[in-house]
BAVEX-673757 format. One record per residue: residue number from 1; residue in one letter; x, y, z of N, C-alpha, C in turn. Coordinates in steps of 0.05 Angstrom, whole numbers. Example, Ala and Ser with C-alpha at 12.3 -4.5 7.8 and 13.67 -1.06 7.14 Angstrom:
<nugus>
NUGU / 1 / A / 264 / -114 / 156 / 246 / -90 / 156 / 264 / -66 / 156
NUGU / 2 / S / 257 / -45 / 142 / 273 / -21 / 143 / 258 / 1 / 157
</nugus>
This chain:
<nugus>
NUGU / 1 / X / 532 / -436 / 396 / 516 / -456 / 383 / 494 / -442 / 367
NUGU / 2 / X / 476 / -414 / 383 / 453 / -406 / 367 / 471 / -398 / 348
NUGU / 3 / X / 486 / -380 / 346 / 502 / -363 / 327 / 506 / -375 / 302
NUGU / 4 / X / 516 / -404 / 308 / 527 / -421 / 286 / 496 / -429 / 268
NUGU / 5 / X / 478 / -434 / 283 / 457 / -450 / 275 / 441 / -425 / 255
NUGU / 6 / X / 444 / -395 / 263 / 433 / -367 / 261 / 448 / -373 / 231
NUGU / 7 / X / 472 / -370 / 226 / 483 / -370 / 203 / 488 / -395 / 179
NUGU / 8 / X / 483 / -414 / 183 / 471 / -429 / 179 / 448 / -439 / 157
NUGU / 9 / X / 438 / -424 / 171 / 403 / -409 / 165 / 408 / -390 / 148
NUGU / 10 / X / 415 / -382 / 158 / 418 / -353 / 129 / 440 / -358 / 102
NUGU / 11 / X / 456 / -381 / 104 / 467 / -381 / 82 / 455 / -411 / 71
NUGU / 12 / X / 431 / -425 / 82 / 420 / -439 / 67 / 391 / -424 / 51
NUGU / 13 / X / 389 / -399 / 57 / 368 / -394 / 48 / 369 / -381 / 21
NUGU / 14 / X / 386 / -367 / 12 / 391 / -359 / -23 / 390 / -385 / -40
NUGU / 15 / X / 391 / -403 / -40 / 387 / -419 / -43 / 371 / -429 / -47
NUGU / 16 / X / 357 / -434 / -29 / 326 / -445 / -35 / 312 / -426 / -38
NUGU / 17 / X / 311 / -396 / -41 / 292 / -370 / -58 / 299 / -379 / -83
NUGU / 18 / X / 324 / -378 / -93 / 326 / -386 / -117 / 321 / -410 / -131
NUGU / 19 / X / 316 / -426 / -111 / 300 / -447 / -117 / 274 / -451 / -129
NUGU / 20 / X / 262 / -434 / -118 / 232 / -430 / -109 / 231 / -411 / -130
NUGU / 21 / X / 233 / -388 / -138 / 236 / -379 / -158 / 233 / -388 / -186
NUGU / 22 / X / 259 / -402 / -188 / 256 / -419 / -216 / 227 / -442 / -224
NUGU / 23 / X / 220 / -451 / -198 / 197 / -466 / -200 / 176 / -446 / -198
NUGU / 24 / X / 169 / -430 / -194 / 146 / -407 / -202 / 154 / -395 / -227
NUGU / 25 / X / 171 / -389 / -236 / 183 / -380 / -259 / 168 / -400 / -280
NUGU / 26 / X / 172 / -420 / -285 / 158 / -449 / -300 / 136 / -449 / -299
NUGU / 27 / X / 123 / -445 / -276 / 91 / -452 / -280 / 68 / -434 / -298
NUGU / 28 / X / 50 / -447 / -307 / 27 / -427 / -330 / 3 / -431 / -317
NUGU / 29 / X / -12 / -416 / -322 / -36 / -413 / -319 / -59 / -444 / -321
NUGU / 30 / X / -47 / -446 / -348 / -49 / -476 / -356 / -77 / -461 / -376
NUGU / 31 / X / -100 / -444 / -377 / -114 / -441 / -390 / -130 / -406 / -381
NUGU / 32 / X / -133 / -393 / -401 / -144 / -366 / -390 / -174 / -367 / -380
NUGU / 33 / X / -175 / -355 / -364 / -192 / -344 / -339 / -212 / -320 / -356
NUGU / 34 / X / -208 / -319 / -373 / -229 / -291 / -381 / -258 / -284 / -372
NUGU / 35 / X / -269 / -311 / -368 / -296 / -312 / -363 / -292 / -304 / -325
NUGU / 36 / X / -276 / -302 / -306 / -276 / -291 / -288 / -278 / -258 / -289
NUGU / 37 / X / -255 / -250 / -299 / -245 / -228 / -306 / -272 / -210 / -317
NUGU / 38 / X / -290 / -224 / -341 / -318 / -210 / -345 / -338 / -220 / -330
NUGU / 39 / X / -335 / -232 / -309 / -351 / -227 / -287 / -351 / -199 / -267
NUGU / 40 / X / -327 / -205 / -259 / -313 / -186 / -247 / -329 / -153 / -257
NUGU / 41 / X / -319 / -153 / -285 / -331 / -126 / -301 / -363 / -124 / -294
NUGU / 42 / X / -378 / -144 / -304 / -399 / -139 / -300 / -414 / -131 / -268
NUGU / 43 / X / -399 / -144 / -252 / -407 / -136 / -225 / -397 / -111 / -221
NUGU / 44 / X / -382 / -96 / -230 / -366 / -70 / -215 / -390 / -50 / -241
NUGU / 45 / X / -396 / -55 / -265 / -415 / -38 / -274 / -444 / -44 / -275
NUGU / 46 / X / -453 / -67 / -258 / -481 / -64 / -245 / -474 / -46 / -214
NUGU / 47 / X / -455 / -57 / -193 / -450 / -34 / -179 / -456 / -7 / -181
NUGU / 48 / X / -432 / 2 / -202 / -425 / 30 / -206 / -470 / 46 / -219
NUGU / 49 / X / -484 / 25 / -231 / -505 / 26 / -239 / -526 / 33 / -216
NUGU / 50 / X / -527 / 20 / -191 / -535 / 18 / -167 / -534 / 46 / -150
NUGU / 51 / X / -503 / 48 / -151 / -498 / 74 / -136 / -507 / 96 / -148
NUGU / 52 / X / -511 / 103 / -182 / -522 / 116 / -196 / -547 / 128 / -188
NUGU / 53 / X / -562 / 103 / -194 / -589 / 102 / -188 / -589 / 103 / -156
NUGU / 54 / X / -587 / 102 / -142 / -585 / 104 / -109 / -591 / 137 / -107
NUGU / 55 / X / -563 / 150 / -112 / -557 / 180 / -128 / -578 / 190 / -134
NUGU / 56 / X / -590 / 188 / -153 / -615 / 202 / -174 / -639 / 202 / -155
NUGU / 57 / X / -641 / 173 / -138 / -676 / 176 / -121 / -665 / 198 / -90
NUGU / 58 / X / -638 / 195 / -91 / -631 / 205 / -65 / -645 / 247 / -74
NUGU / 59 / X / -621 / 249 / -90 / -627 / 271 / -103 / -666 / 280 / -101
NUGU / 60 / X / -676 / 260 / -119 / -704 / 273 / -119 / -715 / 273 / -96
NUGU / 61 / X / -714 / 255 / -79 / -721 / 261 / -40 / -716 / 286 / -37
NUGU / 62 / X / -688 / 298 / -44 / -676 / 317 / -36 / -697 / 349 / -43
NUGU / 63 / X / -695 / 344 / -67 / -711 / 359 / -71 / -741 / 368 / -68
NUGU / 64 / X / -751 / 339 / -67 / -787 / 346 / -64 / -783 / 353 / -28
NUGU / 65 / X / -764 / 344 / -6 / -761 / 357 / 19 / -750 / 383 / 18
NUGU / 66 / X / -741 / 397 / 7 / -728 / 415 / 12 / -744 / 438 / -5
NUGU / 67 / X / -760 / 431 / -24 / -783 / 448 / -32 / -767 / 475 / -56
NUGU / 68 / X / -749 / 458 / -73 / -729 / 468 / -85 / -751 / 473 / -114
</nugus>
């Protein structure tokens, strides 16, 4: 009985991938996102800005301690 029910199962399932498929296949965005996307940017180059500057004061600590 599991066996039957096991196979079953597995030959109803190509089927409904390909199902499922074709209905993701169809769908759009419906409108672009850009204004995420340059968010996105702007946060990763105030970041990358941050760590810079983090860098540079670390550095001059470094130096006025170490008597370079």
């Amino acid at each position: 009985m599991r066996a039957a029910l096991v196979t079953l199962l597995l030959l109803s399932v190509p089927g409904t991938l390909a199902a499922q498929a074709t209905e993701l296949g169809q769908q759009t965005l419906g409108r672009a996102y850009w204004h995420v996307f340059i968010a996105y940017a702007l946060v990763w180059v105030f970041v990358g800005g941050w760590v810079i500057s983090i860098a540079r004061r670390l550095a001059r600590i470094e130096r006025r301690l170490g008597g370079e």
